[in-house]
BAMI-213876 format. One line per field, with one value per residue (C-alpha): residue in three letters; residue number from 0; y, x, z. Coordinates in steps of 0.05 Angstrom, whole numbers. Layout:
REM residues N
type = ALA,...
seq = NUM,...
yy = Y,...
xx = X,...
zz = Z,...
***
This chain:
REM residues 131
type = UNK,UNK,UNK,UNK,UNK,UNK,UNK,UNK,UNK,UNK,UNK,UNK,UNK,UNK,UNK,UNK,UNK,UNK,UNK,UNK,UNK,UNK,UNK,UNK,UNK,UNK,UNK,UNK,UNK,UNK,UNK,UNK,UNK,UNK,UNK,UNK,UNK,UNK,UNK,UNK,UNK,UNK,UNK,UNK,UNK,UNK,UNK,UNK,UNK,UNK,UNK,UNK,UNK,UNK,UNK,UNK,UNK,UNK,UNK,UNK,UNK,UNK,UNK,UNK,UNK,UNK,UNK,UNK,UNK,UNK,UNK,UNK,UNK,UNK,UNK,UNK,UNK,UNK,UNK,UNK,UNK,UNK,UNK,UNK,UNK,UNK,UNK,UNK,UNK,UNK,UNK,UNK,UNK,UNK,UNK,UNK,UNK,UNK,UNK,UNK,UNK,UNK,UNK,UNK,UNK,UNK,UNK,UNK,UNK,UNK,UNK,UNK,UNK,UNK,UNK,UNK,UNK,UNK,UNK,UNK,UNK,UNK,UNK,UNK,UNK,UNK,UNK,UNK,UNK,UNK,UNK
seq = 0,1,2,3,4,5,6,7,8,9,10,11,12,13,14,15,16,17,18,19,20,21,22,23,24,25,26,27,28,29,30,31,32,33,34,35,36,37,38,39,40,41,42,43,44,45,46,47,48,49,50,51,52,53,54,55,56,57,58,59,60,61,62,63,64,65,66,67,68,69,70,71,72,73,74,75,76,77,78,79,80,81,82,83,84,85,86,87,88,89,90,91,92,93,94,95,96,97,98,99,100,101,102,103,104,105,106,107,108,109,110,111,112,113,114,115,116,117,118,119,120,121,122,123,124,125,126,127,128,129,130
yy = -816,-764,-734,-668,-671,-600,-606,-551,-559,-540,-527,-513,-475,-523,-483,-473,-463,-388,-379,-360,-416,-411,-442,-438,-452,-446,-394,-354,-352,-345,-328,-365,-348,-424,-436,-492,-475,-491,-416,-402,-446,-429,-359,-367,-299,-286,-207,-195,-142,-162,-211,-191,-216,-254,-282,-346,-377,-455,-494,-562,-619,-683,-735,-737,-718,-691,-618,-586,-505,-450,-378,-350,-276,-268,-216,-235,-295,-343,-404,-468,-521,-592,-624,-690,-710,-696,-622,-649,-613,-670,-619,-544,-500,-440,-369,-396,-334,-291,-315,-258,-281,-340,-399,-416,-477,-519,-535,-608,-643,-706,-733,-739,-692,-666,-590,-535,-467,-414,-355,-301,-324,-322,-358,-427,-477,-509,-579,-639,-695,-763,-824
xx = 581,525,487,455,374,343,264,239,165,176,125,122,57,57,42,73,143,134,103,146,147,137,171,156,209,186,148,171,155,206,191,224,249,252,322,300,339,415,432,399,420,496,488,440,459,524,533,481,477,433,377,315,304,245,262,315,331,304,346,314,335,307,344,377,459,512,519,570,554,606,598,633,618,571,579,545,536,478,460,452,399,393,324,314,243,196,218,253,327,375,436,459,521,515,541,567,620,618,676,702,763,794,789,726,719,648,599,582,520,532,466,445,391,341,328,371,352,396,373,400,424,378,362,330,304,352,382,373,427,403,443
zz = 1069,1086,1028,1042,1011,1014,1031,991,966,882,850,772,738,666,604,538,535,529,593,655,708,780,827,906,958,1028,1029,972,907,851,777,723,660,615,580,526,465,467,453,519,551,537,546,614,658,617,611,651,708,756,766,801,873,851,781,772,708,694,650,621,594,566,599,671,677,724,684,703,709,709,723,658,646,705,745,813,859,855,877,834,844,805,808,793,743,803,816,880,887,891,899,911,906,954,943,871,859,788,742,695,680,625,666,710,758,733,780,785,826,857,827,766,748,701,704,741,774,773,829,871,938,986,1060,1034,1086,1122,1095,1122,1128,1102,1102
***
């Protein structure tokens, strides 16, 4: 079976944990606001309205697993990115829809992974089939 690999150069600005992140995809830049503590993390863009064209959330983690995401409480589509311990995305869900009702399906990667990227959808470079 084909796995689909996105090429995406990712690169993250290190600093302390309250500095926003940057990470560049293609040619654009996307500002990132760090979810460390498990309360962020849980809540992530729950209740929220909008996010900003530029701005995605980065959720890390410690060790690499196949989290499952859901969309619980948000109220616009996004797309969801695992990275594996380099920065390299090992998976993506496109156009992930809002969920506001009781039950919401979970996202799952096919990879195990380290970090995830929540943003707004937009036109990312093309993917590349690899065998």
């Amino acid at each position: 079976m084909r796995k689909l690999l996105l090429i995406l150069s990712l690169i993250f600005i290190l600093g302390c944990s309250n500095v926003e992140k940057k990470a560049f995809f293609g040619d654009k830049w996307i500002n990132l606001e760090v979810m460390e503590t498990e309360e962020e993390k849980a809540r992530g863009l729950m209740f929220r309205d909008n996010l900003e064209k530029d701005k995605g959330l980065l959720f890390v983690y410690d060790d690499p697993e196949a989290r499952g995401f859901w969309m619980k409480n948000v109220k616009f589509s996004i797309d969801i990115l695992w990275l594996d311990n380099s920065g390299k995305v090992v998976y993506i869900e496109r156009n992930v829809p809002p969920c506001l009702g009781d039950t919401c399906k979970v996202y799952y990667p096919d990879k195990e992974a380290y970090n995830v990227i929540e943003v707004n959808e937009f036109p990312l470079p093309k993917l590349r089939e690899v065998n």
